[in-house]
C-alpha positions in Angstrom: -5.8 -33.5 6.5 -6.4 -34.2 9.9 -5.5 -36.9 11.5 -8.2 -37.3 13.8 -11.6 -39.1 12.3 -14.1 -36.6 11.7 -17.3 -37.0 13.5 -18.3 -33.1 13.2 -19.3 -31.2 10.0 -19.1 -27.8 8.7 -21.6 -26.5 6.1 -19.4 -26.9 3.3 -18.7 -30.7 4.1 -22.3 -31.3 4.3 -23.0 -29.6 0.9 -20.1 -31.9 -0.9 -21.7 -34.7 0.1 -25.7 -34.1 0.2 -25.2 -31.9 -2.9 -27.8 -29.3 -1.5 -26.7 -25.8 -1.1 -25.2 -24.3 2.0 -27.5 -21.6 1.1 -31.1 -24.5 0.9 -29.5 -25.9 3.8 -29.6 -22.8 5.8 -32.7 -21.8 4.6 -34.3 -25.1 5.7 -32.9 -24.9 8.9 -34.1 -21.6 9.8 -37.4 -22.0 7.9 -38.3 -25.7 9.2 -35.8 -26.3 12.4 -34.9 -29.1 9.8 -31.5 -29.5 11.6 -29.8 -29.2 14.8 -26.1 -27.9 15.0 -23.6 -26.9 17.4 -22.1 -23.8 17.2 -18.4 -23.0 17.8 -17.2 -20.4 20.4 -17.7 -18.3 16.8 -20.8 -19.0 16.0 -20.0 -21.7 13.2 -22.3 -24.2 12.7 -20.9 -27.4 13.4 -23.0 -30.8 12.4 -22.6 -34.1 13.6 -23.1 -38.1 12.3 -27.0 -37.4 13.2 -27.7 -34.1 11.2 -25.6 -35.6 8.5 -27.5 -38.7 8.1 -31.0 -36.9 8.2 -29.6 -34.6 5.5 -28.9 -37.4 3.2 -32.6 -38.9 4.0 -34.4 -35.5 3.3 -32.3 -34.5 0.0 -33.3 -38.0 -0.9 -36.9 -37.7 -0.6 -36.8 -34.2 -1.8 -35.0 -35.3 -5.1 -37.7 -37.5 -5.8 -40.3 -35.0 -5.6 -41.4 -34.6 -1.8 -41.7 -30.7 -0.7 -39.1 -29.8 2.4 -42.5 -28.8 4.3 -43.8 -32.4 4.5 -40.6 -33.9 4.9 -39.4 -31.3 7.6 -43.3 -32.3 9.7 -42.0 -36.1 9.6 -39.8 -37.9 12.2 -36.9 -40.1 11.6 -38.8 -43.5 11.3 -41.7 -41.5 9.2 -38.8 -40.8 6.7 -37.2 -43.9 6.6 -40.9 -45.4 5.8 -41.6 -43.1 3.2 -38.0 -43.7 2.0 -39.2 -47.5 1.8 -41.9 -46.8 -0.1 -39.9 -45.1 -3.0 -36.9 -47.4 -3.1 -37.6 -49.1 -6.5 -34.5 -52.1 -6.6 -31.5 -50.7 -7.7 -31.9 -46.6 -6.6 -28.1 -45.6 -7.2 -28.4 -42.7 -5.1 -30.6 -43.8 -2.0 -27.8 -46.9 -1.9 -25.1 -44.0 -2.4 -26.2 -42.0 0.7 -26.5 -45.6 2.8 -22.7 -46.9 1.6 -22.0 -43.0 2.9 -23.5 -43.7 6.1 -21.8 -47.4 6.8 -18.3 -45.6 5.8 -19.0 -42.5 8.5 -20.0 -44.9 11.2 -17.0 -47.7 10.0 -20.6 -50.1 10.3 -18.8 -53.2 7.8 -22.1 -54.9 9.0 -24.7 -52.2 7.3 -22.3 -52.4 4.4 -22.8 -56.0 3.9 -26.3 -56.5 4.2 -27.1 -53.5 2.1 -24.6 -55.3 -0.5 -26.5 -58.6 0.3 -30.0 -57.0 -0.1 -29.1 -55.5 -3.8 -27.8 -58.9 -4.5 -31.1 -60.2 -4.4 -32.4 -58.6 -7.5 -29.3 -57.4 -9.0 -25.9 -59.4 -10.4 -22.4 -58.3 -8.9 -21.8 -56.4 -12.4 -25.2 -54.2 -12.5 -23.9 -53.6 -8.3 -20.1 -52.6 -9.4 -21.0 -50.2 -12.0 -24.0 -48.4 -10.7 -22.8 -48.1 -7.6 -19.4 -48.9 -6.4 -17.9 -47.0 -9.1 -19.7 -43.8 -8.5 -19.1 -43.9 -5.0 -15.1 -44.3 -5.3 -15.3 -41.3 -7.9 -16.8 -39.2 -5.1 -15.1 -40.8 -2.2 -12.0 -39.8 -4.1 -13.5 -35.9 -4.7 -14.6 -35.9 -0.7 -11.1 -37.2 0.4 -9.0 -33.9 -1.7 -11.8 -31.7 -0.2 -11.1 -32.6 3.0 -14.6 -33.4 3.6 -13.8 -36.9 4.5 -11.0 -38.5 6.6 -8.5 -40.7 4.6 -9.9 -43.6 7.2 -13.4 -43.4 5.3 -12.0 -43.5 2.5 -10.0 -46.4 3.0 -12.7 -48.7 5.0 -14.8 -48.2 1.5 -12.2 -49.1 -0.5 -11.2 -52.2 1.5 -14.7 -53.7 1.9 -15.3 -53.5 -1.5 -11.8 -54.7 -3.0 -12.2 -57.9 -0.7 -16.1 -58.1 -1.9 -14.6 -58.5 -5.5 -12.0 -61.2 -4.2 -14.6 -62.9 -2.9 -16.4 -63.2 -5.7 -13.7 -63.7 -8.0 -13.4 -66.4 -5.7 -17.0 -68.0 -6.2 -16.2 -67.9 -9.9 -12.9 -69.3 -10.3 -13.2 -72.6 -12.4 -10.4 -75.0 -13.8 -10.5 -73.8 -17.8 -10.4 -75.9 -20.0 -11.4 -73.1 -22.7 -8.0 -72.5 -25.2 -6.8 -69.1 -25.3 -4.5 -66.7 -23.6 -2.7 -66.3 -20.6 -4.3 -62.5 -18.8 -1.4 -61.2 -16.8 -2.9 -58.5 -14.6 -0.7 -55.8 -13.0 -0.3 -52.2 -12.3 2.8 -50.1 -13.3 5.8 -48.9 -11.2 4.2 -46.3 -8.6 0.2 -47.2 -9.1 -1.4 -48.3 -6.3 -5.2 -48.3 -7.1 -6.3 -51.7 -7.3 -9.9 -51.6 -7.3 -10.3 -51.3 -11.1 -7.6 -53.8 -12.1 -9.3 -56.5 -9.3 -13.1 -55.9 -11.0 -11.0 -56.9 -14.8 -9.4 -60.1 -12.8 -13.1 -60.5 -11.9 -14.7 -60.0 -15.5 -12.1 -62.2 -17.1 -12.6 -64.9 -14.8 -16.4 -65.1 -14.8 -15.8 -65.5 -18.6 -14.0 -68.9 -18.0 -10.2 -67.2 -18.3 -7.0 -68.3 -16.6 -5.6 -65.6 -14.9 -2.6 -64.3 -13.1 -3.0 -61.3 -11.0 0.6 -59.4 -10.0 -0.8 -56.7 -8.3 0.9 -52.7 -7.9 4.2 -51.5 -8.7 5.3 -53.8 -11.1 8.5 -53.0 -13.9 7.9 -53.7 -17.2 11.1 -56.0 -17.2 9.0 -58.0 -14.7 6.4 -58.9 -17.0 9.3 -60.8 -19.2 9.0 -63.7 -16.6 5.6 -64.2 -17.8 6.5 -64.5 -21.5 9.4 -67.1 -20.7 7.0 -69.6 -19.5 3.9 -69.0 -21.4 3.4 -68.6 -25.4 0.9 -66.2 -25.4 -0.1 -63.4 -23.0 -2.5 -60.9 -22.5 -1.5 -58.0 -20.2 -4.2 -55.8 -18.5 -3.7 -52.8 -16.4 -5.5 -50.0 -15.2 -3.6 -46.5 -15.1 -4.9 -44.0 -12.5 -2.1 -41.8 -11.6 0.7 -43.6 -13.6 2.7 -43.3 -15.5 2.2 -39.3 -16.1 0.8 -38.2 -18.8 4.1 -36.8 -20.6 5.3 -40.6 -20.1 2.5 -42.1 -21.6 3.7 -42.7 -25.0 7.0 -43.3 -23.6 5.8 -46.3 -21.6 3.6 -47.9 -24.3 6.6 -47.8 -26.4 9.2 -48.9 -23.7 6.4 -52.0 -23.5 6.5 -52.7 -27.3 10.2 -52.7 -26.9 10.8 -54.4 -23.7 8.1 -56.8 -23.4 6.3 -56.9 -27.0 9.7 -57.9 -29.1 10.4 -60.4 -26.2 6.9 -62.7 -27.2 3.4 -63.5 -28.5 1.8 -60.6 -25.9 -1.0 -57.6 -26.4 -1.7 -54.7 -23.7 -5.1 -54.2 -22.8 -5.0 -50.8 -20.9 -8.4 -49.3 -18.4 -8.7 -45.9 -16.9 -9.6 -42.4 -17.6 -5.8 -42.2 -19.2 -6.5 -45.0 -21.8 -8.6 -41.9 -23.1 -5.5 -39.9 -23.7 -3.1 -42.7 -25.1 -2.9 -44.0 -28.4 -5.5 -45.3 -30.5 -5.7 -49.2 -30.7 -3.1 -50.9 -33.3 -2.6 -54.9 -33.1 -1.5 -55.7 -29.3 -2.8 -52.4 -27.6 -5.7 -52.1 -26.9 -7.6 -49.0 -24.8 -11.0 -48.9 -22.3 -11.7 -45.4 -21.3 -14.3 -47.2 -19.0 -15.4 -51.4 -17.4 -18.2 -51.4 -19.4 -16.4 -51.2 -22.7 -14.3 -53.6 -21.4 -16.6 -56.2 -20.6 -18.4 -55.9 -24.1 -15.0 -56.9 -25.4 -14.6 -59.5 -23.3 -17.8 -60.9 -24.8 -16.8 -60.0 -28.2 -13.4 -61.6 -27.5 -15.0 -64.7 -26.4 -16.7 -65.2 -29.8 -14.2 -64.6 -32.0 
């Protein structure tokens, strides 16, 4: 990876994230003088901010069934009219392309006001899932490419973990409803926090106390929790960690540890919860939020 922000593009970067064809992109370019690159001393094309930005406006509009001939006759505020036109309230990938274009230009302030704008006919849960969460999952693909500098990808990720503090934030309540203690943390060596901060948000909106410990925390650590409080739910969210030879390991280094030490369950998220164990008594696996949240509301009633 470089360490010097990208601001140029080469074909293959603008394929990963337009998702049209070096091959279409060519084509168009030769066909309709659709865009304008640089070339190299070798004759590489070489795109910048400007190119990029049209690309993601014209694979737009050709995704929704515009041909490249009448998009390629129209100028930049002709397409960003006709984009108006076909944005129908929540368009996951218009909004996609737009979050792609505040990260590229660091622009916080076209990041909040398209957050604010979707918030007008959307709720923070419909905005999280539909798009935030898509656009990590490719920010992540685009950052191991090397299509995208590892600043992009962490000015995304830290306007939208403090957009969930802030409204965990609006939300929080004194409860006065009776139930359990949710203890939220991350284990030794996981440092992805998004997910785990949008469960501290869910469990809160539902009217739960909750305790967040944040990355890198030893299962002896959660013992504390148990000492003071009689019963505990623990949430996390494994990404990287533990490894998937140590996953049955550290569910049963938490039964041991943790589980014999109280009354205590472990609710776990991520794409491993698919690969652990199947739920027994005080585990209990999401392979995604959503199924999460319906528990929550399930949980709630019971």
């Amino acid at each position: 990876m470089s360490s010097v922000v990208k601001t140029h593009f080469g074909i293959k970067d603008l394929e990963n994230l337009s998702n049209v064809k070096a091959h279409t992109i060519r084509i168009w370019e030769k066909r309709y003088n659709l865009l304008e690159p640089d070339r190299t001393d070798t004759n590489i094309r070489k795109y910048d901010l400007q190119n990029l930005k049209k690309l993601l406006n014209v694979a737009y509009l050709y995704n929704a069934g515009y041909k490249i001939s009448k998009i390629a006759s129209l100028d930049s505020a002709q397409i960003q009219a006709l984009i108006k036109e076909n944005i129908n309230g929540l368009d996951s990938e218009y909004m996609l392309n737009v979050f792609k274009s505040a990260m590229f230009e660091f622009d916080g302030q076209l990041f909040d006001a398209t957050l604010k704008k979707l918030l007008e006919t959307k709720s923070f849960r419909e905005v999280f899932v539909k798009i935030f969460v898509p656009l990590l999952n490719e920010m992540g693909i685009l950052w191991h490419s090397g299509t995208i500098d590892p600043s992009h990808e962490h000015f995304i990720s830290e306007k939208i973990k403090h957009t969930i503090i802030s409204f965990s934030d609006k939300e929080k309540k004194i409860s006065t409803k009776p139930g359990p203690l949710f203890t939220l943390y991350l284990p030794y060596q996981e440092i992805h926090e998004i997910g785990l901060l949008y469960a501290n948000y869910e469990l809160i909106s539902a009217g739960y106390n909750t305790i967040f410990l944040g990355a890198n925390i030893p299962l002896e650590s959660l013992t504390h929790i148990l000492n003071s409080k009689q019963r505990v739910i623990f949430v996390t969210y494994f990404t990287i960690q533990p490894e998937n030879d140590n996953l049955k390991k550290y569910l049963s280094d938490f039964q041991t540890e943790v589980g014999s030490k109280g009354s205590c369950e472990l609710w776990v998220l991520g794409n491993k919860a698919e690969k652990s164990s199947k739920n027994t008594k005080n585990l209990k696996f999401f392979r995604d939020i959503t199924l999460f949240t319906d528990h929550i509301e399930k949980f709630q009633q019971s």
